[in-house]
ROLO-435662 format. One line per field, with one value per residue (C-alpha): residue number from 0; residue in one letter; chain; x, y, z. Coordinates in steps of 0.25 Angstrom, whole numbers, plus 5000, padded with zeros to 4 digits. Example, Ala and Ser with C-alpha at 12.3 -4.5 7.8 and 13.67 -1.06 7.14 Angstrom:
// residues 2
seq <- 0,1
type <- A,S
mol <- A,A
east <- 5049,5055
north <- 4982,4996
up <- 5031,5029
This chain:
// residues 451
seq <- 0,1,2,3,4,5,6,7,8,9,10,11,12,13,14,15,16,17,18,19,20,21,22,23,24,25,26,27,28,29,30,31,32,33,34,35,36,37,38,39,40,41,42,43,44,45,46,47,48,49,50,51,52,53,54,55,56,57,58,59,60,61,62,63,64,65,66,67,68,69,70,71,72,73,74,75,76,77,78,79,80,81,82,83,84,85,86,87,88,89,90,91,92,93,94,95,96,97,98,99,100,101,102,103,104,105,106,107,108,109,110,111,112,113,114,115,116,117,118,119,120,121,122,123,124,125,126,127,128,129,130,131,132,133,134,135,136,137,138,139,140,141,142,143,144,145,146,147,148,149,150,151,152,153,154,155,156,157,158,159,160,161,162,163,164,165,166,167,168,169,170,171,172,173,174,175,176,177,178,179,180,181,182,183,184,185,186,187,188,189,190,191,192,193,194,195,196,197,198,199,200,201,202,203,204,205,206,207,208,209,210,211,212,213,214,215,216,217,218,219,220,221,222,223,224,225,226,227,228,229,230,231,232,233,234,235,236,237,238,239,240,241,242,243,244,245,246,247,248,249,250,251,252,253,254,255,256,257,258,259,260,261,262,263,264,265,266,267,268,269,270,271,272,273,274,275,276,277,278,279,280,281,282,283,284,285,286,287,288,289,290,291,292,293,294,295,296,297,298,299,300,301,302,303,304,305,306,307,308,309,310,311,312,313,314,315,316,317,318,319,320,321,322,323,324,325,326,327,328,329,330,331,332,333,334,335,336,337,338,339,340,341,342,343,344,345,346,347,348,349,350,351,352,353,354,355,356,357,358,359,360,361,362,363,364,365,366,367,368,369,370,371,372,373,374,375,376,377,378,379,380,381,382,383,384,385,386,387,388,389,390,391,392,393,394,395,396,397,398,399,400,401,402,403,404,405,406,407,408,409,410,411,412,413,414,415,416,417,418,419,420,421,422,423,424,425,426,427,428,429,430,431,432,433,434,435,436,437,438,439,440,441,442,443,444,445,446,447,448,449,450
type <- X,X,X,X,X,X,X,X,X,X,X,X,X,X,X,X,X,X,X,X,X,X,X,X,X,X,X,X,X,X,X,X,X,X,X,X,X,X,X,X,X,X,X,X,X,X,X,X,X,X,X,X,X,X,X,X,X,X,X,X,X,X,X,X,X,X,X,X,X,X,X,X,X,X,X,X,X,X,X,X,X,X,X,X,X,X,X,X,X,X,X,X,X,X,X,X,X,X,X,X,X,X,X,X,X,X,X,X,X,X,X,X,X,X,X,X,X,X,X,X,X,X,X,X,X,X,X,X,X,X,X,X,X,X,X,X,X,X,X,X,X,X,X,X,X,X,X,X,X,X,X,X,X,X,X,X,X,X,X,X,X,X,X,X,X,X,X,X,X,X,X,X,X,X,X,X,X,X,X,X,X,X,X,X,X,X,X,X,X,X,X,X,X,X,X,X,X,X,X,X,X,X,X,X,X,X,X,X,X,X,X,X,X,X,X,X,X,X,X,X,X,X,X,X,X,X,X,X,X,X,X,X,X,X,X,X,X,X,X,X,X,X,X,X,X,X,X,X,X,X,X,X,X,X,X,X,X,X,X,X,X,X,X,X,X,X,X,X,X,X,X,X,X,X,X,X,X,X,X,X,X,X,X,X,X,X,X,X,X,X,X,X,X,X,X,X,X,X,X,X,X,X,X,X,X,X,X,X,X,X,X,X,X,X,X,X,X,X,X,X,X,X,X,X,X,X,X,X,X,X,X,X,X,X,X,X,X,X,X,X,X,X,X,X,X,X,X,X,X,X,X,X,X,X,X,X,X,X,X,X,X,X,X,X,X,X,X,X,X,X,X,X,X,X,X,X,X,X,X,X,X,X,X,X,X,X,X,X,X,X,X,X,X,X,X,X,X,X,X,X,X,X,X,X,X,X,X,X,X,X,X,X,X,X,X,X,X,X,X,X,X,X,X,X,X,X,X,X,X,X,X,X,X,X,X,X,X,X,X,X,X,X,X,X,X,X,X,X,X,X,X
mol <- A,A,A,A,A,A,A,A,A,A,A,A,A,A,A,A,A,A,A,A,A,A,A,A,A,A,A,A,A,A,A,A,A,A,A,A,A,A,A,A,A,A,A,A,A,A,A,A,A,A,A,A,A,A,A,A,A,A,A,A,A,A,A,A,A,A,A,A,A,A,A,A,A,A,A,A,A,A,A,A,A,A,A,A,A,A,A,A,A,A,A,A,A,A,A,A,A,A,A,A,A,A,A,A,A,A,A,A,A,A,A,A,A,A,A,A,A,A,A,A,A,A,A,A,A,A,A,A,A,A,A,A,A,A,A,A,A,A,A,A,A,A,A,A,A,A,A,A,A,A,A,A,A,A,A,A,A,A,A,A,A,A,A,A,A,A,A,A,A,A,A,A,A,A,A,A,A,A,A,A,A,A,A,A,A,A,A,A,A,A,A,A,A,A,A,A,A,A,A,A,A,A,A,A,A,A,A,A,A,A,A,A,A,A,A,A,A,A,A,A,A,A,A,A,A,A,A,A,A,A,A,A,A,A,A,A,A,A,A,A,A,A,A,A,A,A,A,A,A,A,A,A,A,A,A,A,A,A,A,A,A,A,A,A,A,A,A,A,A,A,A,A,A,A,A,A,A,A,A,A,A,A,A,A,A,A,A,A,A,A,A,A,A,A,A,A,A,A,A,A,A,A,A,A,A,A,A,A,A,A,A,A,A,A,A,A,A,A,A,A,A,A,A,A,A,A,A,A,A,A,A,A,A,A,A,A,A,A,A,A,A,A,A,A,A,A,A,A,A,A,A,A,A,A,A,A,A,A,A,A,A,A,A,A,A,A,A,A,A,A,A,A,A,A,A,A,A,A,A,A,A,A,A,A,A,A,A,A,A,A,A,A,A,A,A,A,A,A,A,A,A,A,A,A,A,A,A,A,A,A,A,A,A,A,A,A,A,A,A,A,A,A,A,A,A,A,A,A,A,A,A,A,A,A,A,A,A,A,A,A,A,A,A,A,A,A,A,A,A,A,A
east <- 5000,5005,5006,5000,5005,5000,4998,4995,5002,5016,5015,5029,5020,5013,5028,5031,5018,5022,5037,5032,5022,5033,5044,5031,5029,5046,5047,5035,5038,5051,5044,5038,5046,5052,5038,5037,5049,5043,5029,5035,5045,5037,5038,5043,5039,5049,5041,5053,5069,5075,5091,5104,5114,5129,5130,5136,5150,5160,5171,5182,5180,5194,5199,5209,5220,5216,5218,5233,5239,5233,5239,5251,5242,5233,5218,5206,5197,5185,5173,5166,5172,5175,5165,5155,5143,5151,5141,5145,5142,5127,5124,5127,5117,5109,5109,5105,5094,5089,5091,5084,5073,5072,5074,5063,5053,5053,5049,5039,5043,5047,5040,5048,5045,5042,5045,5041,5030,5033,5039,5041,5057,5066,5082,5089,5104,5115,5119,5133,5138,5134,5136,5124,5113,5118,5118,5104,5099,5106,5098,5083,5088,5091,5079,5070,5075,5067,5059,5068,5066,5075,5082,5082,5098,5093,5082,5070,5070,5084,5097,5107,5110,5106,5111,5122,5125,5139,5135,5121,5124,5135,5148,5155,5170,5174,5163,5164,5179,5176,5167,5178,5188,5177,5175,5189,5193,5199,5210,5208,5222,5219,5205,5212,5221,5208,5208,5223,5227,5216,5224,5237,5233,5228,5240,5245,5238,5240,5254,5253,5260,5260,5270,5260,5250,5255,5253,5265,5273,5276,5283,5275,5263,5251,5237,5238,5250,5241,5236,5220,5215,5201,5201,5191,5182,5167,5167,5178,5185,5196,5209,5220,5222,5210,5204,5212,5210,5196,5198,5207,5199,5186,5192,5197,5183,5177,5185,5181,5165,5165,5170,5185,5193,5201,5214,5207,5203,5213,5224,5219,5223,5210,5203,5197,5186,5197,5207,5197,5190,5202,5203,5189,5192,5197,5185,5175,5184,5184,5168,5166,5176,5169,5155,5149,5152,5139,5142,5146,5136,5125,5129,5132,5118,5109,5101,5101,5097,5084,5081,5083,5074,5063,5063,5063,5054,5045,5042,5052,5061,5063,5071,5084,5081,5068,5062,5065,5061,5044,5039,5031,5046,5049,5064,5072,5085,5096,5109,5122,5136,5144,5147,5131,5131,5141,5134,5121,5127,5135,5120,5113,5127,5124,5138,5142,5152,5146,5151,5157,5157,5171,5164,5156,5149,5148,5142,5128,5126,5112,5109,5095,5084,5072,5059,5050,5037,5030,5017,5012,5014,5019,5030,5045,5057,5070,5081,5093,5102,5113,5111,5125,5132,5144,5160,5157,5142,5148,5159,5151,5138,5131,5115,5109,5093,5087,5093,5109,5107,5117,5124,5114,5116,5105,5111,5108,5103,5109,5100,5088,5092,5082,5070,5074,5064,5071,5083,5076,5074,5062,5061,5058,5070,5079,5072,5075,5091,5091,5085,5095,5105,5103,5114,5105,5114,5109,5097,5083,5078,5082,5071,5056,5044,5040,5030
north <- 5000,5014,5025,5037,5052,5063,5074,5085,5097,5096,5082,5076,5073,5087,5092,5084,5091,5103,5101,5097,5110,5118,5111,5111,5125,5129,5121,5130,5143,5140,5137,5147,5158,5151,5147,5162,5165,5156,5161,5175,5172,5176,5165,5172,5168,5169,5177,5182,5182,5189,5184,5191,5178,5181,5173,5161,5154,5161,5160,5171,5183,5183,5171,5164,5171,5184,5179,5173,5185,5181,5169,5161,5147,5148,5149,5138,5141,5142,5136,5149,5162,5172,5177,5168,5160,5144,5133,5128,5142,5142,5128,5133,5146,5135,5128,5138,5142,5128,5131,5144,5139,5128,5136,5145,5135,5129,5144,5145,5157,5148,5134,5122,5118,5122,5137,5148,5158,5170,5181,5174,5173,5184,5182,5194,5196,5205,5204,5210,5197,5184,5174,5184,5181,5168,5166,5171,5160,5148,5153,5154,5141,5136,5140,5135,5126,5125,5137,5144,5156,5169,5178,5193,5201,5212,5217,5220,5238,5237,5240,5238,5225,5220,5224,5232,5239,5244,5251,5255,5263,5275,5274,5282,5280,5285,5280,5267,5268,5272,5261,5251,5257,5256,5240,5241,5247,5259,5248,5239,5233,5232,5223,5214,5210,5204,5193,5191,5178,5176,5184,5177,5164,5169,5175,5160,5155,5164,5168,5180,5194,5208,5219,5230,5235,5227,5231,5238,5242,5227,5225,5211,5205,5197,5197,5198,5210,5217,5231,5235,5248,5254,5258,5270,5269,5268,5256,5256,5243,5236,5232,5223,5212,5210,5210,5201,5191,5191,5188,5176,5172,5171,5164,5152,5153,5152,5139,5132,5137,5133,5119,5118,5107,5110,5112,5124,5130,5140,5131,5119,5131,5135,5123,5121,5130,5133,5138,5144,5153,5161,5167,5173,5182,5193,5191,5192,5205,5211,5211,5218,5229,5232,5229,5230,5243,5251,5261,5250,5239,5250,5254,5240,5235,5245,5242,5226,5229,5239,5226,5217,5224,5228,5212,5211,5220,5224,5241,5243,5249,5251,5243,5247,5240,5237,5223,5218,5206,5206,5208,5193,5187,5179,5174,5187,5184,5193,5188,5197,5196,5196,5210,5212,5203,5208,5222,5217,5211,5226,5233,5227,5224,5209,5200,5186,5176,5162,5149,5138,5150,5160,5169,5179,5181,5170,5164,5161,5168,5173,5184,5182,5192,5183,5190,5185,5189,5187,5181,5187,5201,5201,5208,5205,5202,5198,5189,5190,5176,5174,5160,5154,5141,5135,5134,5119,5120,5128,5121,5107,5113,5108,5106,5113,5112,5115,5103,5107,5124,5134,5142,5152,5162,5173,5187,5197,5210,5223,5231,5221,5217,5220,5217,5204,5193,5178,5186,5194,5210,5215,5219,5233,5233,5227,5237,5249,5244,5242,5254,5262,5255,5258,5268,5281,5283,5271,5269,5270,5275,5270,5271,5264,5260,5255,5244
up <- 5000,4996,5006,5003,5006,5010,5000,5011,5011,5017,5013,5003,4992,4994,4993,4979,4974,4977,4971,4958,4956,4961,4951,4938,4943,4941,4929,4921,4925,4920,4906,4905,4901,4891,4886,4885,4877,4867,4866,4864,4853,4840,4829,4817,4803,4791,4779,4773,4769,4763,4760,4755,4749,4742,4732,4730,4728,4716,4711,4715,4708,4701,4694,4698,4688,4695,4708,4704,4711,4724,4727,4723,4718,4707,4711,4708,4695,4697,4689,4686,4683,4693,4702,4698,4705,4705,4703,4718,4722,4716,4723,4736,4734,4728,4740,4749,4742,4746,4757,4759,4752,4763,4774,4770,4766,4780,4784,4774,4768,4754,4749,4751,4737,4724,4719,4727,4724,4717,4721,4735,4732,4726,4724,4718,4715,4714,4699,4702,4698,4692,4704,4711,4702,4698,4715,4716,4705,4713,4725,4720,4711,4726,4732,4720,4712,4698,4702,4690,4700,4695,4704,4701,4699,4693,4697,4687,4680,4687,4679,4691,4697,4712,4721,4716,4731,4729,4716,4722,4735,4734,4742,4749,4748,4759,4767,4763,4766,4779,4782,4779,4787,4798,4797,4797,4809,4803,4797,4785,4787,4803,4800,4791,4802,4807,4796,4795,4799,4786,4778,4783,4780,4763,4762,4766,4756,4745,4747,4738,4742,4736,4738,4740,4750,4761,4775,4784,4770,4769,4756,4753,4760,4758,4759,4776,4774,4763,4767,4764,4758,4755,4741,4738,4725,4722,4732,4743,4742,4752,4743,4750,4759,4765,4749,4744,4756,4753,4738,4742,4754,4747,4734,4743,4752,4737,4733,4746,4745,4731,4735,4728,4730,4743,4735,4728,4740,4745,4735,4749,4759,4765,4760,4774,4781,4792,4782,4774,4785,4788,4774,4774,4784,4776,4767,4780,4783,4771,4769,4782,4779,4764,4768,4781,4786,4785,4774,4767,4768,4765,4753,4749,4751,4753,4739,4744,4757,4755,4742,4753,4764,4754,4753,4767,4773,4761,4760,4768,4757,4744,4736,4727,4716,4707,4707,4721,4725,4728,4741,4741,4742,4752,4751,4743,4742,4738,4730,4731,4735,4748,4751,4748,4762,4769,4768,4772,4787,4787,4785,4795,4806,4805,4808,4805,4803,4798,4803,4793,4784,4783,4775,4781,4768,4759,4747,4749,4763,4763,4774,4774,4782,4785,4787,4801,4805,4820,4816,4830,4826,4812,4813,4806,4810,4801,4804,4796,4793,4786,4779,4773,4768,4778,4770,4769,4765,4752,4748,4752,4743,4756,4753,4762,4769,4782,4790,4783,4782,4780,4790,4795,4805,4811,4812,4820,4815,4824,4830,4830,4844,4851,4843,4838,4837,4837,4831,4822,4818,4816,4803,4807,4813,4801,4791,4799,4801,4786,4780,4792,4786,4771,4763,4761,4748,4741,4732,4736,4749,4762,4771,4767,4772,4787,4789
């Protein structure tokens, strides 16, 4: 027979129950804030994306008879001519336009098969050079194969290319020197020292020296004892060392992208990702110096950008040039080249460096700024990402889909700090940065409509 105990007050059993609904209690209010924190974050919908991509893989822009003086070892030939698209180089746009497409299918903002509706995607490019357009195609051909979709590099009553921001935007030589000497620290040659044990290890390979411009009166030097000066013109331009090294150092990051034997890359010197990443220093350097200055990047993009926001946040501005991509578009995409980039993260202050990636800008990165909407309240928000393809996942030609993606990294837009929603600014916010930031000297008005 089992003895019964008392459940009176005072009683043990009395004091397990009350233990129990003390501990329960604990537990639950312990819940419940958290529970709160996620009731109150707002589920934001992508509606909308508007992307910036470089284009894809070229050859070097001298051929290898122009770059003899260089280096003391004949350079690779190249299966295209130079500074063309390479057929590797539009598979690997190809392949990320897969993958967009994928990405944003899952989000519903395009249909996971077929062709899309039209006018519900736009892809224009810059027609400054032939690997642009010929980038552009391999995107949409990407997104939609069959769909014998067509990208738009001039646009429509237009007689000037797109965009043309150099040519479009007046600069100011001094100025524009200025703004160097700033991103410099008031010393071109001082901020080279930065990337030196890059520039010692190219002069390594190349073993080339010149007998002029050479830092400290030196009677011979190379490329790490070269001295830097800004050269005036209708476009200030850097000439020196740190130049050069970016040639060189992006010729041999071309060779390993585009998938060369080992040998070729580098003559087998920086045929490795650890060899190679040094070397694309003075590269990474060099586009911060020429680019990303304020003035600089203004006048650079101004005419991409206000195209780019009218996309974005429709009626906001007025766009530069005639025919640009129609309101109902729900993935634009513009196709231009690196400094076009490099401009756009000097605009807005927006900073990076990619991992499994030396270059801070290269082929194929897509800084894309995707468009969210609270359905609670209906208002907008915008995240900016940079979307992009590892060193091996290049050279490799990598297929890539939403269980093997790119590199991506989210950025974080300067002064939306405080009004941030899950990272991003309201789109308020990034139109009144943007238009703040436009050159006033370029074309078309800089300020525009509020809604």
């Amino acid at each position: 027979m089992v003895e019964q105990q008392p459940i009176g007050p005072g009683s043990s059993a009395d004091r397990r129950i009350r233990w129990l609904f003390l501990r329960t209690t604990a537990a639950l209010l312990l819940l419940a804030p958290t529970a709160a924190v996620v009731a109150a974050a707002p589920a934001l919908q992508l509606e909308k994306s508007v992307l910036f991509m470089r284009h894809g893989v070229r050859s070097p822009n001298q051929t290898p008879e122009e770059l003899a003086s260089a280096a003391t070892r004949p350079w690779p030939q190249w299966p295209v001519d130079a500074g063309e698209l390479t057929d590797h180089g539009a598979a690997l746009i190809g392949i990320l336009g897969g993958y967009y497409r994928q990405q944003y299918a899952s989000a519903g903002l395009l249909p996971a098969r077929g062709c899309p509706a039209p006018g519900s995607v736009a892809v224009w490019a810059d027609n400054s050079a032939r690997r642009i357009p010929l980038s552009a195609q391999a995107l949409l051909d990407g997104m939609f194969p069959g769909c014998g979709l067509k990208t738009a590099d001039k646009p429509p009553a237009s007689g000037v290319p797109f965009p043309r921001p150099i040519d479009a935007c007046p600069i100011s030589a001094p100025k524009a020197r200025a703004a160097i000497l700033s991103a410099a620290h008031g010393d071109v040659d001082r901020a080279a020292q930065s990337v030196h044990a890059g520039l010692r290890r190219m002069q390594a390979i190349v073993q080339v020296r010149i007998g002029v411009n050479c830092l400290d009166n030196m009677p011979s030097c190379g490329l790490d004892g070269m001295a830097n000066a800004i050269e005036d013109g209708e476009t200030p331009r850097l000439e020196g060392g740190l130049k050069l090294a970016t040639t060189i150092g992006e010729n041999f990051y071309l060779e390993y992208v585009e998938g060369m034997p080992q040998r070729d890359v580098a003559w087998g010197e920086a045929a490795t990702p650890e060899a190679l990443a040094p070397l694309l220093g003075p590269r990474n350097l060099y586009l911060r110096l020429l680019h990303q200055k304020p003035y600089l990047a203004s006048h650079e993009v101004t005419p991409l950008v206000r195209d780019m926001l009218a996309a974005l946040d429709e009626g906001a501005v007025a766009p530069v040039n005639a025919g640009t991509p129609p309101q109902t578009a729900r993935v634009v995409a513009f196709v231009g080249r690196d400094i076009h980039l490099a401009s756009l993260a000097g605009l807005l202050g927006l900073e990076w460096t990619l991992p499994d990636q030396p270059d801070n800008n290269p082929p194929g990165a897509t800084l894309a700024f995707e468009r969210l909407r609270d359905p609670a309240d209906g208002k907008r928000y915008v995240r900016a990402v940079l979307y992009y393809q590892t060193l091996q996942q290049m050279r490799a030609g990598a297929t890539l889909d939403l269980a093997h993606p790119p590199g991506r990294l989210e950025l974080k837009i300067p002064g939306c700090e405080h009004d941030a929603v899950a990272g991003a600014c309201p789109l308020p916010v990034l139109r009144e940065r943007l238009v703040a930031a436009l050159a006033p000297d370029c074309p078309g008005p800089v300020s525009g409509a509020a809604h």
